[in-house]
GUBATOR-749071 format. One record per residue: residue in one letter; x, y, z of N, C-alpha, C in turn. Coordinates in steps of 0.001 Angstrom, whole numbers, plus 500000, padded with zeros to 6 digits. Example, Ala and Ser with C-alpha at 12.3 -4.5 7.8 and 13.67 -1.06 7.14 Angstrom:
BEGIN
a;513190;494310;507800;512300;495500;507800;513200;496700;507800 .
s;512850;497750;507080;513670;498940;507140;512900;500030;507870 .
***
This chain:
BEGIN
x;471276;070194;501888;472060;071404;501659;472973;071234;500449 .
x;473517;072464;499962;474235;072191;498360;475754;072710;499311 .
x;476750;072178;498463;478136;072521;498986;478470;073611;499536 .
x;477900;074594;498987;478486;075809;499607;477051;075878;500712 .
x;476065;076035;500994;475280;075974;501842;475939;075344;503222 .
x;476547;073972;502984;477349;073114;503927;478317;073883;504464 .
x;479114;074944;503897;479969;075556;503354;479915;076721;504985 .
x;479156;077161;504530;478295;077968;505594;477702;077956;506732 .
x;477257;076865;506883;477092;075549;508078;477980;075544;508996 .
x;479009;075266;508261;480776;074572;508915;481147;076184;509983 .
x;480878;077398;508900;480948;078822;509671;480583;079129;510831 .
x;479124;078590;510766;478053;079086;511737;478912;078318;512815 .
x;478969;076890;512591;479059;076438;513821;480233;076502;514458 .
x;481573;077261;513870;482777;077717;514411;482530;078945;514991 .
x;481438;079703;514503;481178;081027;515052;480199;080918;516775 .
x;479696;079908;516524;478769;079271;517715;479464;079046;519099 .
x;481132;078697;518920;482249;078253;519698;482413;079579;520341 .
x;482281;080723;519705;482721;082132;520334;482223;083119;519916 .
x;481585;083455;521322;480662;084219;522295;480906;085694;521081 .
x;481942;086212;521248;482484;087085;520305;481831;087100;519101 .
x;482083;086499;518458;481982;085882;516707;480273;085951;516867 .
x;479463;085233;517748;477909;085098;517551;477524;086498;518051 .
x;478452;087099;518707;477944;088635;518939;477701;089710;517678 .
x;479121;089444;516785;479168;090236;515720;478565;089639;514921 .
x;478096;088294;514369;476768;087900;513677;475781;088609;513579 .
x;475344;088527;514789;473548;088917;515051;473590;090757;515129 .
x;474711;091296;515376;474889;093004;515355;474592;093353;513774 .
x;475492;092558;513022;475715;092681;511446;474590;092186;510954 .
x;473927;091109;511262;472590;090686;510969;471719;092521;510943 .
x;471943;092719;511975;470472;093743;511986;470987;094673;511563 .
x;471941;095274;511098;472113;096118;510515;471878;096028;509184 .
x;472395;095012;508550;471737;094263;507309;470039;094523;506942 .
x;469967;094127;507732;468122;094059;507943;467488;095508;507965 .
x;468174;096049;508641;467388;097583;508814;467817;098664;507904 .
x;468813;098200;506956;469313;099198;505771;470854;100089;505942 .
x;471111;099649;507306;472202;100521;507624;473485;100409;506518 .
x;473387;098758;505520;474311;099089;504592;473810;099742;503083 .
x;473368;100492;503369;473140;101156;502077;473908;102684;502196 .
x;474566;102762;500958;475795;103460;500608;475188;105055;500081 .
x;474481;104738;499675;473124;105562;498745;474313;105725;497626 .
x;474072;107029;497074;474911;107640;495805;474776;106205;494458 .
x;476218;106140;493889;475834;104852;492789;475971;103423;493333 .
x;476387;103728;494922;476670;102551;495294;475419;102020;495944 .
x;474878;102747;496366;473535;102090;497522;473639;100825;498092 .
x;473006;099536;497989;473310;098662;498330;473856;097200;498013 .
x;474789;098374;496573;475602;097106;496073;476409;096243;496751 .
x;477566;096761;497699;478074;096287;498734;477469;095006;499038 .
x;476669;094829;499695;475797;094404;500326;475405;093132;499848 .
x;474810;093382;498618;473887;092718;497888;474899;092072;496923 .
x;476373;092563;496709;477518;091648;495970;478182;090833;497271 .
x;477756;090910;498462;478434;089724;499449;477021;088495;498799 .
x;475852;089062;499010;474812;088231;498942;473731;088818;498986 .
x;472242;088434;498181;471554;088707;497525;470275;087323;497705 .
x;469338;087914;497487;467987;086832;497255;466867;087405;497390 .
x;466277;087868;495889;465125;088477;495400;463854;087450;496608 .
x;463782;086092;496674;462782;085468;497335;462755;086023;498745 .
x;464135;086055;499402;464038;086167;500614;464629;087244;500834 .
x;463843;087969;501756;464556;089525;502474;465459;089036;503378 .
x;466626;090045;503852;467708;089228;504730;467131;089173;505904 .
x;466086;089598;506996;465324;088899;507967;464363;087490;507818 .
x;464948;087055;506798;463977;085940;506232;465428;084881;506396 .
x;466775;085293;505842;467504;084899;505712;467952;082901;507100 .
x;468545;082166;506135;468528;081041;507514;469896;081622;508177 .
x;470217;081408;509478;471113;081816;510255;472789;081592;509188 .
x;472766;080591;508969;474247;080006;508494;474573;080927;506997 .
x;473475;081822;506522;473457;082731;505401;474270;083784;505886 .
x;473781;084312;507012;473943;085594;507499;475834;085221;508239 .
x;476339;083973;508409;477102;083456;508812;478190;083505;507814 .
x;478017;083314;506857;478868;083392;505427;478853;085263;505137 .
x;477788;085530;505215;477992;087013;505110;479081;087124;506088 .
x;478860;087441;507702;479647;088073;507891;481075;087350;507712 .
x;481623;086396;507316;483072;085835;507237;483250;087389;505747 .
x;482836;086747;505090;482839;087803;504090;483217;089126;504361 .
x;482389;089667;504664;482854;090977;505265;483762;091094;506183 .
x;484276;089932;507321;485186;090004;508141;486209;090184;507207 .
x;486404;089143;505906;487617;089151;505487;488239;090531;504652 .
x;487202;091314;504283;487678;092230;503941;488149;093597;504625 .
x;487718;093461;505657;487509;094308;507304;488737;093959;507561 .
x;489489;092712;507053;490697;092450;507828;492052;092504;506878 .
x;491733;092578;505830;492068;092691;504822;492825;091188;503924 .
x;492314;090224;504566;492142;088832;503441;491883;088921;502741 .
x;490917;089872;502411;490435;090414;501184;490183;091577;500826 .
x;490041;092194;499779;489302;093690;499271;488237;093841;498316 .
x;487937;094974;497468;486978;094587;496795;487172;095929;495298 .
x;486830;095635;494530;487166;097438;493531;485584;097295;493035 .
x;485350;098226;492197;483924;098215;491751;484406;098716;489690 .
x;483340;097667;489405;483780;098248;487963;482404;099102;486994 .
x;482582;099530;486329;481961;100166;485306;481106;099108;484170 .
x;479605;099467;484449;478957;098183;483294;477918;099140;482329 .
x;477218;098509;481629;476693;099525;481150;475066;099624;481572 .
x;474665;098965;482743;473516;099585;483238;473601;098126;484332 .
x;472277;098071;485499;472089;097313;486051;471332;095660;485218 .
x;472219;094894;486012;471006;093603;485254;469760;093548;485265 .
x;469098;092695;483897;467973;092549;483916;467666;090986;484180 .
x;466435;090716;484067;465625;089378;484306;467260;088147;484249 .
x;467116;087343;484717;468107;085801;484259;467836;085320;482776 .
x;466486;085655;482449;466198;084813;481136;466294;086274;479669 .
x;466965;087261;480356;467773;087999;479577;468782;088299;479718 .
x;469603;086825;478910;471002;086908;478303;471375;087888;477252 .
x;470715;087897;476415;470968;088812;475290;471277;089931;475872 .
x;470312;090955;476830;470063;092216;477079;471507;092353;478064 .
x;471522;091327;479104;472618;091689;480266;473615;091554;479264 .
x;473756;090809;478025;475240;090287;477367;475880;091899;476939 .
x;474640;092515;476408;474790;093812;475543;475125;095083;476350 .
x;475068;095217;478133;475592;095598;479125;476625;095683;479054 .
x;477010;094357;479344;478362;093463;479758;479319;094351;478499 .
x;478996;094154;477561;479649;094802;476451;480656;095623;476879 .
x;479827;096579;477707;480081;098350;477752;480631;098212;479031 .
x;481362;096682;479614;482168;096946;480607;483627;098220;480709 .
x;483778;098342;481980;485486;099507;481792;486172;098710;481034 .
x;486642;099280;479637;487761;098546;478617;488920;098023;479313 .
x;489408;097818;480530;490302;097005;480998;489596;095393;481183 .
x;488531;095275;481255;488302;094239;481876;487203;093897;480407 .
x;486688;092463;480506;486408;091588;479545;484814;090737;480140 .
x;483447;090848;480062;482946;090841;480999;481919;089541;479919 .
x;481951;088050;479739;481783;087207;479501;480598;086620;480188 .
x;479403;086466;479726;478191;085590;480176;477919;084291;479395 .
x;477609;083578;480034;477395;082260;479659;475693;082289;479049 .
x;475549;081872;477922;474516;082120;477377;473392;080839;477488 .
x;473866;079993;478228;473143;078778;478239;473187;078463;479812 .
x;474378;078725;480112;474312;078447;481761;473566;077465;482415 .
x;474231;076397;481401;473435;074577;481499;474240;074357;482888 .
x;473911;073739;484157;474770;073091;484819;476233;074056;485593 .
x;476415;075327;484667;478147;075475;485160;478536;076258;486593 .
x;479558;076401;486513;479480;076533;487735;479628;078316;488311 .
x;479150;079127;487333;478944;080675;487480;478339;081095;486578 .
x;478211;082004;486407;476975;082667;485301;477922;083153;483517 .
x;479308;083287;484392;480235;083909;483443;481693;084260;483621 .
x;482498;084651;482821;483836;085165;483554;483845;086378;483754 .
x;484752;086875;484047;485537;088653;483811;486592;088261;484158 .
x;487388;088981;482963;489537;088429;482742;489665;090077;482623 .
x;490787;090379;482732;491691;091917;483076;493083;091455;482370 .
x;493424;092335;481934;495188;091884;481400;495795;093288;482419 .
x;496802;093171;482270;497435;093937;483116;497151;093869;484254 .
x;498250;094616;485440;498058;094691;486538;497149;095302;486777 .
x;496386;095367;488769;495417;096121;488492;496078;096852;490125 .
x;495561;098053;490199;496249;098501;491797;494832;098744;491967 .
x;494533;097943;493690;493539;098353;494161;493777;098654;495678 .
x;492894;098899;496540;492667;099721;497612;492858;097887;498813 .
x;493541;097844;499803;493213;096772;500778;493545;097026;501870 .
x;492392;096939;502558;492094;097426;504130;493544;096093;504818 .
x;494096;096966;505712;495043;096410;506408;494919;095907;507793 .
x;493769;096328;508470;493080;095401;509837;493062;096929;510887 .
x;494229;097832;510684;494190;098478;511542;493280;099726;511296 .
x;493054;100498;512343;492031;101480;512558;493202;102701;513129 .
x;492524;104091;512632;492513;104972;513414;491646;106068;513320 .
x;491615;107381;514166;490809;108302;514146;490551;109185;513328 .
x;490236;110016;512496;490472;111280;511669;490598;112288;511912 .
x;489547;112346;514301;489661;113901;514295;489812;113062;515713 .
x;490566;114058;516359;491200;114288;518099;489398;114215;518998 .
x;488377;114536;518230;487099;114638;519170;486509;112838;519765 .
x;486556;113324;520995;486540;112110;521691;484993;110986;520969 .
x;484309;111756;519991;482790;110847;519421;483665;110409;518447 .
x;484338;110526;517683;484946;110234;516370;485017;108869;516199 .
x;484365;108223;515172;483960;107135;514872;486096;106755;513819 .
x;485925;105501;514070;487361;104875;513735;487158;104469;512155 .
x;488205;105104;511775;488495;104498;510096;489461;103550;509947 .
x;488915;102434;509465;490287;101699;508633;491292;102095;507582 .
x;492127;101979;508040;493554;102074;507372;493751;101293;506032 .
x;493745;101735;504776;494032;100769;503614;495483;101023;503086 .
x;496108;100334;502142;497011;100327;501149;496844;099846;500338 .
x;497954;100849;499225;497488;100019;497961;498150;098447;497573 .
x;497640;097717;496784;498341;096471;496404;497851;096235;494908 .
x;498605;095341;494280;498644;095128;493075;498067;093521;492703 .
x;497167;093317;491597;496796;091814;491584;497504;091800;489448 .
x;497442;090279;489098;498129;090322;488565;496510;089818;487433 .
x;496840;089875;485950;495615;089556;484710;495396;088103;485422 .
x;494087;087938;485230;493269;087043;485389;492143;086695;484801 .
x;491373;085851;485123;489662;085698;484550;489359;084507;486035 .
x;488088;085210;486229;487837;084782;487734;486091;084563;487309 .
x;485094;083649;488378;483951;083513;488028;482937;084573;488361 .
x;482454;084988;487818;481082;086113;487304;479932;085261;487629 .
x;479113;086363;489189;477822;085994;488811;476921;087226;489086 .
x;475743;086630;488478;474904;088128;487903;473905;087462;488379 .
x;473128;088823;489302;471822;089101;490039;472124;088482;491133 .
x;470613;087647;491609;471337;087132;493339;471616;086053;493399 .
x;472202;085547;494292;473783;084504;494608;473385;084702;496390 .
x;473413;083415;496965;473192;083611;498215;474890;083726;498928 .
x;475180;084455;499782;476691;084819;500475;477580;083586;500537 .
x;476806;082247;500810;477566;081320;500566;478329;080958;499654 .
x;477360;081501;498438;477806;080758;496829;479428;081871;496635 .
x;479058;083075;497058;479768;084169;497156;481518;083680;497648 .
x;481011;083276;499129;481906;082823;499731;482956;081570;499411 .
x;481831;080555;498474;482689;079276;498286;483606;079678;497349 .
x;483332;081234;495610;483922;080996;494918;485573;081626;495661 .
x;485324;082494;496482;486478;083645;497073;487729;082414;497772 .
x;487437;081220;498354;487380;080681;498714;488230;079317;497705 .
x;487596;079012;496987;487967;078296;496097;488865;078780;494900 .
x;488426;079817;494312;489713;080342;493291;490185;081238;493497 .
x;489826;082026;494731;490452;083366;495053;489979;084543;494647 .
x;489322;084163;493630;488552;085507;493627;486984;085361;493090 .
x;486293;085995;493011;484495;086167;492339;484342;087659;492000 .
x;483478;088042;491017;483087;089027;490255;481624;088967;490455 .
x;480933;090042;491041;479392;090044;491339;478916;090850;490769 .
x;477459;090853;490158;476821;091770;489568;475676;092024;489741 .
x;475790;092338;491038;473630;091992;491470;472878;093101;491306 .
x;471488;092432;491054;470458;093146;490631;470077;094670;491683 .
x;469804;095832;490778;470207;097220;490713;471447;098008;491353 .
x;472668;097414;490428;473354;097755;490608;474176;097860;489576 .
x;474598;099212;488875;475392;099396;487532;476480;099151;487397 .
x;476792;098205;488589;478572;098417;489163;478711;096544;489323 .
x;479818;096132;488766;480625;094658;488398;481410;094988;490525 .
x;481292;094146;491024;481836;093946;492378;483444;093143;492109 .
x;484619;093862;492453;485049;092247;492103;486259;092277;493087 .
x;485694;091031;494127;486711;090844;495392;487767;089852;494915 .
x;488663;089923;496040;490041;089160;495578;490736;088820;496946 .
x;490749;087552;496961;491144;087037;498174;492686;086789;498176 .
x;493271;087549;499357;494884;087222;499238;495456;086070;499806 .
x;494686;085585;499991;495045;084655;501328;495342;082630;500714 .
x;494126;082583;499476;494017;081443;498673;493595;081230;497381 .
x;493591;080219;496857;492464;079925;495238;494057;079931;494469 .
x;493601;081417;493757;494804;081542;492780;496380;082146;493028 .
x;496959;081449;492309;498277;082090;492350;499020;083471;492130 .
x;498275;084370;492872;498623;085648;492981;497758;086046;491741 .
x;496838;085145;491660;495882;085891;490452;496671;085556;489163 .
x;496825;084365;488629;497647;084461;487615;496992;084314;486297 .
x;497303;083788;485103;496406;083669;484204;495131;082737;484016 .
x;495036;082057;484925;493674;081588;485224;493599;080778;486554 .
x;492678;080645;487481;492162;079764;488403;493066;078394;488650 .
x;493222;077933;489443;494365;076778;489910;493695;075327;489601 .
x;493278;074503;488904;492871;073117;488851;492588;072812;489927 .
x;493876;072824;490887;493872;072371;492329;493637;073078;493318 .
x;492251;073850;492994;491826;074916;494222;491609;073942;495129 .
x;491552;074960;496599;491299;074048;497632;490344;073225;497531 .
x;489516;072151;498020;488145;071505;498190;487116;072442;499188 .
x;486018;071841;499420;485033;072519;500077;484998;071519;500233 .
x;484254;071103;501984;483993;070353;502928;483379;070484;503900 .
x;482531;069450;504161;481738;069436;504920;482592;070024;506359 .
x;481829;071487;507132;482333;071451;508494;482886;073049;508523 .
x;483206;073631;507031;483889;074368;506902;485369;073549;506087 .
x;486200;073545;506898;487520;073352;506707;488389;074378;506578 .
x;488217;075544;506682;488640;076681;506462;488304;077113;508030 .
x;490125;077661;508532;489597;078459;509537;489105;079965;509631 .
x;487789;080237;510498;487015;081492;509910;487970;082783;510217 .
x;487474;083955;510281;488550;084815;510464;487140;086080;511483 .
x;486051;085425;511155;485066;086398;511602;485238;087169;512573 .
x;485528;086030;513957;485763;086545;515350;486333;087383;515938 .
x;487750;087553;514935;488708;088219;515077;488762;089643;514581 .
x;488009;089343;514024;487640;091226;513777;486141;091809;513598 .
x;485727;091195;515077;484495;091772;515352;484630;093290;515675 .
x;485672;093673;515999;485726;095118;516433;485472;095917;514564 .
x;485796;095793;513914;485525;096132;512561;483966;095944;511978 .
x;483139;094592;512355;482002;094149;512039;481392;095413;513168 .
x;481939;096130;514082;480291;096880;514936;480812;097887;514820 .
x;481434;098554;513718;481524;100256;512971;480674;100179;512262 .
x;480346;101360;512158;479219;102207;511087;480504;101922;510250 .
x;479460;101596;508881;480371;101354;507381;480882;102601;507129 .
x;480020;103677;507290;480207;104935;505817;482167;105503;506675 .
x;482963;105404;507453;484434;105375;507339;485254;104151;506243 .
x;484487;103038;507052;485704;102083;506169;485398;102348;504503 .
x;484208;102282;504120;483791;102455;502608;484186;104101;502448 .
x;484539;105287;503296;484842;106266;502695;486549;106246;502214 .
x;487565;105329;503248;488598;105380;502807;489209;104260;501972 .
x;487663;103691;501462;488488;102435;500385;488159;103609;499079 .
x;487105;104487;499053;486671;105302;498265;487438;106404;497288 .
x;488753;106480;498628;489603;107637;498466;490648;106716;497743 .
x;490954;105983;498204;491998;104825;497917;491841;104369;496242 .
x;490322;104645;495714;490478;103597;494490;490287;104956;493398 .
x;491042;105908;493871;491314;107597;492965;492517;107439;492660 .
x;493205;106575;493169;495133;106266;492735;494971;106275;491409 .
x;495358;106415;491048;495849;106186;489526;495839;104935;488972 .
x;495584;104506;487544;495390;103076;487525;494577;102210;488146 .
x;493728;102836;489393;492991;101840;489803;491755;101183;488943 .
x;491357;099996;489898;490472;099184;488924;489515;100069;488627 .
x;488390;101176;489686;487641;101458;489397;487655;103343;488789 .
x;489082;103133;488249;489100;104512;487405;487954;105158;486746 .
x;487238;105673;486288;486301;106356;485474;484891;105429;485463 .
x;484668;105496;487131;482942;104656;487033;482184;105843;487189 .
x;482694;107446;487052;481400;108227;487447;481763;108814;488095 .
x;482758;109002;489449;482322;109137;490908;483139;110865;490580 .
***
């Protein structure tokens, strides 16, 4: 297994401890599987496919401890450890062995942000950066839920607020990235920038919880380690009640949320 694979491992088998946690796994698993996260409109199944991605393998193909890192992922943003904004690129990626073409995309990122590919991508450890100057106000789900309408079917929306992250440059990766790799960078510097294949939209989550220093001008030397086992306690379990909602509430009021003014994903279209 590669570090973050291990990474994922360490998840599964904290999630294995409770009954709970392996419940909302295998629920989120099949929903995964059967399409239920697809957003349609420009988002379809970017979401999705910016937690984690793999052209080889369909996510029923997926190994258990994959789908395990997914859902921490999504727990954390369900709980609001984390959030996510969507940015403006200038079309979906192409092939890996077109740098040139994705570079010339990247270009035509939203002029706040700076969208950097590594043209050799010998060895490193992401595909690329994306740095922002200025603050950025984005949308972050706060854990709690409520109703929209008094009718006793009424499916529960999460509650967001806004919060502010500060200029940065965080690691960029483009096309698919298995949830782990996803997970180790959120994890390790606090934040990751995703760009997976058919999708015109830069993903870019931000973890409040660790990595960087409130997002400061670059990534911490002394990010946490990754370790065998996990080492990180998960957060999955705890908001399984969030993992077995139908998405289209929580994604409608992060939707409404990122129309504030200044937000990251000002003028993608919508």
């Amino acid at each position: 297994m590669t570090v973050h694979e291990d990474l994922a491992q360490g998840f599964l088998e904290d999630f294995q401890k409770e009954p709970s946690a392996m419940t909302a796994l295998l629920e989120l698993r099949d929903r995964h599987i059967s399409g239920d996260m697809n957003e349609g409109d420009i988002y379809g199944t970017g979401y999705a496919d910016a937690l984690g991605s793999s052209a080889r393998f369909a996510p029923k193909q997926w190994p258990l401890h994959q789908h395990a890192a997914f859902l921490e992922l999504h727990a954390l943003v369900g709980s609001g450890a984390a959030t996510y904004t969507c940015i403006s690129t200038g079309g979906a990626p192409g092939a890996d062995a077109d740098r040139e073409g994705n570079a010339a995309k990247l270009a035509q990122t939203h002029p706040r942000f700076t969208a950097h590919l590594d043209m050799t991508q010998n060895g490193a450890d992401a595909d690329g950066t994306l740095r922002w100057e200025g603050r950025l106000e984005v949308s972050r789900p706060t854990g709690a839920f409520f109703y929209g309408s008094a009718c006793r079917n009424a499916s529960q929306s999460i509650l967001v607020k806004p919060a502010n992250v500060a200029a940065s440059s965080v690691p960029l990766e483009v096309g698919d990235s298995w949830p782990s790799r996803t997970l180790m960078h959120l994890i390790q510097y606090g934040a990751v920038a995703r760009w997976p294949y058919g999708s015109k939209l830069i993903w870019l989550f931000l973890n409040f919880n660790r990595g960087v220093d409130w997002w400061g001008d670059r990534p911490r030397r002394d990010a946490p380690a990754i370790r065998s086992g996990g080492g990180i306690a998960s957060s999955g379990y705890r908001v399984a009640p969030f993992v077995t909602q139908s998405v289209a509430p929580f994604w409608g009021y992060i939707r409404e949320a990122d129309k504030w003014t200044d937000a990251a994903s000002e003028d993608i279209g919508l």
